[in-house]
C-alpha positions in Angstrom: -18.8 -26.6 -15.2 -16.3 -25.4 -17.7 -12.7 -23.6 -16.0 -13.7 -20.5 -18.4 -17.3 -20.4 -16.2 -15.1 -20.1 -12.7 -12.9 -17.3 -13.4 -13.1 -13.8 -15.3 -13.3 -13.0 -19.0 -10.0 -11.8 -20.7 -11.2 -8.5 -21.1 -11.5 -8.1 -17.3 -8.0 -10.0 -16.9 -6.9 -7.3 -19.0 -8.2 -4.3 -17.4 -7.2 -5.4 -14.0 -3.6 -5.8 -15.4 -3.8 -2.2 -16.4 -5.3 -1.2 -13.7 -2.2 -2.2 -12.2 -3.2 -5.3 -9.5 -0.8 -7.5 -9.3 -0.4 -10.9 -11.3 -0.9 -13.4 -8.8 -3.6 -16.1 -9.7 -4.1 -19.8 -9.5 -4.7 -19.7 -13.3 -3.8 -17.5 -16.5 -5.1 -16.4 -20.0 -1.9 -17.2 -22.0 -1.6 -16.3 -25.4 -1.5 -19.0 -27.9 1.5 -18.0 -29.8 3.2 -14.5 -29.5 4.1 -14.5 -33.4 0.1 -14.6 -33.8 -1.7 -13.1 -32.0 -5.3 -13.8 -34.0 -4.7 -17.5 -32.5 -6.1 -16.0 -29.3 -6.2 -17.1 -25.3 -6.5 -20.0 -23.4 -6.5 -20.4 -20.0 -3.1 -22.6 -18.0 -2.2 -23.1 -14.8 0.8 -21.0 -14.6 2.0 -18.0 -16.7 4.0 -17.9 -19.7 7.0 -16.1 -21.3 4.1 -15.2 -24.0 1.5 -12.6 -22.8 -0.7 -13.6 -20.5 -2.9 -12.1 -17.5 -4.2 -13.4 -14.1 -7.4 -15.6 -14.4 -9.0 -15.1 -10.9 -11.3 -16.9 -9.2 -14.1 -15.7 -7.1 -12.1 -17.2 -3.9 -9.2 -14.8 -5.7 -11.3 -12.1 -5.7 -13.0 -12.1 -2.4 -9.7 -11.5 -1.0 -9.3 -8.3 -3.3 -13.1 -7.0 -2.5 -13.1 -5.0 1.5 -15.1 -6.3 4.1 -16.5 -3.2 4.3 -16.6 0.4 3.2 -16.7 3.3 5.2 -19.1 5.8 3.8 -18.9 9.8 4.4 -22.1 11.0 5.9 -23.7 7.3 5.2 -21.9 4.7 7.5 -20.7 1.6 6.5 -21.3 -0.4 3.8 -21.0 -4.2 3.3 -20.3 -6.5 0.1 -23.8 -8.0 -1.3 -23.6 -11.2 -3.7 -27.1 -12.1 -5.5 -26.9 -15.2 -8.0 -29.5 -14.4 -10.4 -29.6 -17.7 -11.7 -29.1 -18.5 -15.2 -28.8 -14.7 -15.4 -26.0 -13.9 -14.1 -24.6 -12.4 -10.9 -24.6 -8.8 -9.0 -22.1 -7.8 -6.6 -22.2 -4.7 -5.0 -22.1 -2.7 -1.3 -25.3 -1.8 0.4 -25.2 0.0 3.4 -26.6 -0.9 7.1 -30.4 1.1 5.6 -30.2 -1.9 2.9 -29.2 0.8 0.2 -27.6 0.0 -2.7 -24.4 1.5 -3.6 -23.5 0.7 -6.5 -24.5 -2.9 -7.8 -22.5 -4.6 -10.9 -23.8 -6.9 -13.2 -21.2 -10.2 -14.3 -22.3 -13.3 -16.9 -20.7 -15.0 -13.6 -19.8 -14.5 -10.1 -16.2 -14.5 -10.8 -17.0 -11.5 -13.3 -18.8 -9.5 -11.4 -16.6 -9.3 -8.4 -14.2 -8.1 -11.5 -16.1 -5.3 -12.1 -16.7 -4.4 -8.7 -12.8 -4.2 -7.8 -13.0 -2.2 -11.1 -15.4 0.4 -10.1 
């Protein structure tokens, strides 16, 4: 399995970086060469003095995502992870009536946790 299959897309390195969490990961999207940007990302092991953003990994992640959420009026609600195979991942928080929250949809599990700490 390719290193760009186990941890999020740069678009969701990005938007976590705006979102403000902190840059902290076991790898990085670095950018190629700060005079050019058209030259693109690639992922290393350790940041840059170029741009770069925080690569997580679904361990990474898992740490980010609660245990649980406490839900007004609902109870509490707990982190669901369904592979969908080739398909794709969904993460997302059902509560104890097996209700769905909210579920994300990610290319990979790394992705969708992404977009779960996102939403």
């Amino acid at each position: 399995m390719k290193l760009e299959d186990q941890v999020i897309s740069l678009e969701l390195a990005k938007r976590l970086k705006e979102l403000g969490i902190k840059q902290e990961s076991a790898f990085y999207w670095v950018q190629n060469d700060f005079d050019d940007p058209a030259l693109g990302f690639t992922l290393h092991y350790q940041p840059s003095y170029r741009t770069d953003y925080s690569a997580f990994t679904v361990a990474e992640l898992g740490e980010m995502l609660p245990a649980e959420l406490w839900v007004e009026d609902k109870g509490v609600a707990y982190p669901e992870f369904i592979n969908l195979g080739l398909g794709g991942w969904e993460v997302g928080y059902n509560l104890d009536s097996k209700k769905n929250l909210r579920m994300v949809f990610g290319s990979n599990e790394a992705n969708a946790r992404a977009k779960c700490l996102i939403y």
